[in-house]
C-alpha positions in Angstrom: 80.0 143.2 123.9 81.6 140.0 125.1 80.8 138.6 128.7 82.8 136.8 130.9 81.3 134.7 133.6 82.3 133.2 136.7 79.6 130.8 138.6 79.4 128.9 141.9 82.0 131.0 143.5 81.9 130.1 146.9 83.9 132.9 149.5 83.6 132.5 153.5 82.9 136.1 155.3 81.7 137.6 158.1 78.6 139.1 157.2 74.4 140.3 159.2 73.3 141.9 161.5 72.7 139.5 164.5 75.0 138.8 166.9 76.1 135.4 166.3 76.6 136.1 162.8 78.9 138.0 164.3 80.9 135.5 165.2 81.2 133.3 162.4 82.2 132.9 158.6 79.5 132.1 156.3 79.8 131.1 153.1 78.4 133.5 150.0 77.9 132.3 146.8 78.8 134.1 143.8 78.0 134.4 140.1 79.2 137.4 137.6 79.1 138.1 134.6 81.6 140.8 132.9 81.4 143.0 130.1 84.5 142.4 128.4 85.5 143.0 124.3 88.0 139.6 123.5 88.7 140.7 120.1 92.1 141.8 120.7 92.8 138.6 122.8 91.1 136.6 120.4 93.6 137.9 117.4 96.9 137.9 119.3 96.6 134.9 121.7 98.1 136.9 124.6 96.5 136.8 128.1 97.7 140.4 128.3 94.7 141.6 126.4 92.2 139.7 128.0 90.4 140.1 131.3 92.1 137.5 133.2 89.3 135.6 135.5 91.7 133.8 137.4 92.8 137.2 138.9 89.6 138.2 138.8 88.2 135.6 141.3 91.2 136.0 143.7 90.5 139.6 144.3 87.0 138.8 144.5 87.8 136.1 147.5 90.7 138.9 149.2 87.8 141.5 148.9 85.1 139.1 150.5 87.2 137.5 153.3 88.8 140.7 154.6 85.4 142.5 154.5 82.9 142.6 157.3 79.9 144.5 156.4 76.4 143.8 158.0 74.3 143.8 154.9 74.7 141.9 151.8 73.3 145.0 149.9 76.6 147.2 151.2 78.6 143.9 150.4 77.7 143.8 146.9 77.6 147.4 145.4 81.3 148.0 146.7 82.3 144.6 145.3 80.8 145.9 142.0 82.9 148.9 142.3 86.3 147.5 143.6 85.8 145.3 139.9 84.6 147.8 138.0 87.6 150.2 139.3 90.5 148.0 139.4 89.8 145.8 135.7 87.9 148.6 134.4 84.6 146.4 133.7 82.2 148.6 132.0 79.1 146.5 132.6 78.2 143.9 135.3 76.2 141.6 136.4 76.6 140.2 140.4 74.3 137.6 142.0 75.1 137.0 145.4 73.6 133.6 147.0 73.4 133.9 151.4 72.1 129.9 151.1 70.8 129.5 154.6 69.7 132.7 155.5 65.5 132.1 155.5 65.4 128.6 156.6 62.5 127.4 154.7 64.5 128.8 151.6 67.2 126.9 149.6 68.9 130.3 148.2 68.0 133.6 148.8 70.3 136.9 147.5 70.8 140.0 145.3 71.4 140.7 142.0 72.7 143.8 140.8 73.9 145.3 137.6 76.4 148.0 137.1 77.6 150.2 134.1 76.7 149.9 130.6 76.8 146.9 127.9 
């Protein structure tokens, strides 16, 4: 199986579960990799047959804005799901980076995979 991978994606949401995070946007980093077969893109050239990352990412930045969940955990696993649903994505692979969150820590996150390779 062929991955496609987007890194560094950087989305602003709300997101914990004190107070004043309550009350701001902060930004979550994002990295995924996708299970994807390209043959059929590969051999014909046409975008039609290949999972478009462009799209990808902008649903990815929809689904982050709008939501508001308190823990990053909740944030992920239905992220995985919304892109495993909506570009039937048998497989993947989401790190999600809360840089900030521990302060004597440069990143700190989850990583989760999904479905089968």
């Amino acid at each position: 199986m062929d991955i496609i991978f987007l890194r560094g994606l950087e989305v602003n949401a709300v997101i914990g579960i004190y107070d004043w995070e309550r009350e701001i946007k902060q930004t979550l980093v994002f990295d995924i990799e996708m299970a994807n077969d390209i043959k059929r893109a590969a051999e014909t050239d046409d975008i039609s047959y290949a999972l478009d990352y462009k799209t990808v990412s902008e649903r990815i930045v929809e689904f982050v804005e709008q939501s508001e969940f308190f823990l990053v955990e909740t944030l992920i696993e239905e992220l995985a799901k919304v892109l495993r649903q909506e570009f039937s994505i048998p497989w993947i692979k989401i790190m999600l980076n809360k840089r900030g969150a521990i302060s004597r820590a440069k990143d700190v996150g989850i990583i989760i995979e999904r479905g089968e390779r």
